[in-house]
N, C-alpha and C positions, 0 to 999 in steps of 0.2 A: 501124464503120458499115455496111462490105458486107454482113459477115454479120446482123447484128443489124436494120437496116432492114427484110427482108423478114420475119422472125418480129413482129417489133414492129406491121407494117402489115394482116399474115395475122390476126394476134390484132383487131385492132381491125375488122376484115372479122366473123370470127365473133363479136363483141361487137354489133356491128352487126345482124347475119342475128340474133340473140340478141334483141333491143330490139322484134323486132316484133312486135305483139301477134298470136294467133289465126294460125298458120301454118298451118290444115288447109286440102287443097284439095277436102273434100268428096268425094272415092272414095273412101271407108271403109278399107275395110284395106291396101290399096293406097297409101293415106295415108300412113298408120302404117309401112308398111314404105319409102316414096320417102323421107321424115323421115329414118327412122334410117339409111339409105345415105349421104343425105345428110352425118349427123353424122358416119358415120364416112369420108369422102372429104374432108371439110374437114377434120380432124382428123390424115388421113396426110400430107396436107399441111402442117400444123401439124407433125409430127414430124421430117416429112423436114428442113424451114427451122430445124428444133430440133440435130438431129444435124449438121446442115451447121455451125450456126454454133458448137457447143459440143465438136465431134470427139469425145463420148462417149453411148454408143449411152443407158446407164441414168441417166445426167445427164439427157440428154435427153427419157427418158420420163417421169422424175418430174417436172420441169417442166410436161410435156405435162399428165400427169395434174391436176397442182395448177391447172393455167388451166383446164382441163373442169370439175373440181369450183369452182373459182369461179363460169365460166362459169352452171353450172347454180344456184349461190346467186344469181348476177345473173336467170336466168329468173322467180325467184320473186318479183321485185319488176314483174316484166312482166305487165300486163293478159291473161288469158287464156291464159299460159303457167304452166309449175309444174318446179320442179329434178325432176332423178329421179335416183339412184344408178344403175339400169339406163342411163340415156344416158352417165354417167361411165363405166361399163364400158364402151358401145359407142364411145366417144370414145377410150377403154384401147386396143381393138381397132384402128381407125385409126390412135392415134398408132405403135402397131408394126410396123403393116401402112407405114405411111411411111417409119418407121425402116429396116426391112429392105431397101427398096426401093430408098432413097437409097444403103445399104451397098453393096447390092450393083451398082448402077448404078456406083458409083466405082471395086470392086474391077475393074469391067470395064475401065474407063479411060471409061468414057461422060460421063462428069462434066468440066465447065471451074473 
């Protein structure tokens, strides 16, 4: 339940942020690019709660991976949103960029 609770709560936060129709905030490209930071920040996040709870770095990232590409099948039923392969990649990028980060946080002893 320790480990599992915060991936389980994480996933339903970007299911959430996922549900809402029309996320542009009108800066144009600027847009497009806060978006996909976006995706990929909650996504490292997604990784790191992924590797925490399952102590395998490539377990963890196909999991990651399979919930992004759901993820983005669940956008396509959302009003004004559309799945993309390119956000699965950039969600790819996150989930390893978290994965890393977690590793390496722990090798240091940083981690409780």
């Amino acid at each position: 339940m320790r480990l599992w609770l915060p991936v389980v709560v994480w996933a339903l936060v970007i299911f959430a942020l996922s549900s809402i129709p029309h996320l542009g905030t009108g800066l144009g490209v600027w847009d497009t690019i806060l978006r996909k930071l976006a995706h990929t920040a909650e996504y490292a996040v997604l990784g790191a709660l992924l590797v925490r709870a399952v102590h395998r770095p490539r377990v963890a990232f196909v999991l990651g991976v399979l919930y992004a590409a759901s993820d983005e099948l669940h956008q396509t039923f959302v009003p004004g949103r559309h799945g993309s392969p390119v956000d699965v990649a950039i969600d790819s990028v996150g989930i390893a960029v978290g994965i890393v980060v977690w590793q390496r946080a722990a090798r240091a002893g940083q981690l409780v």
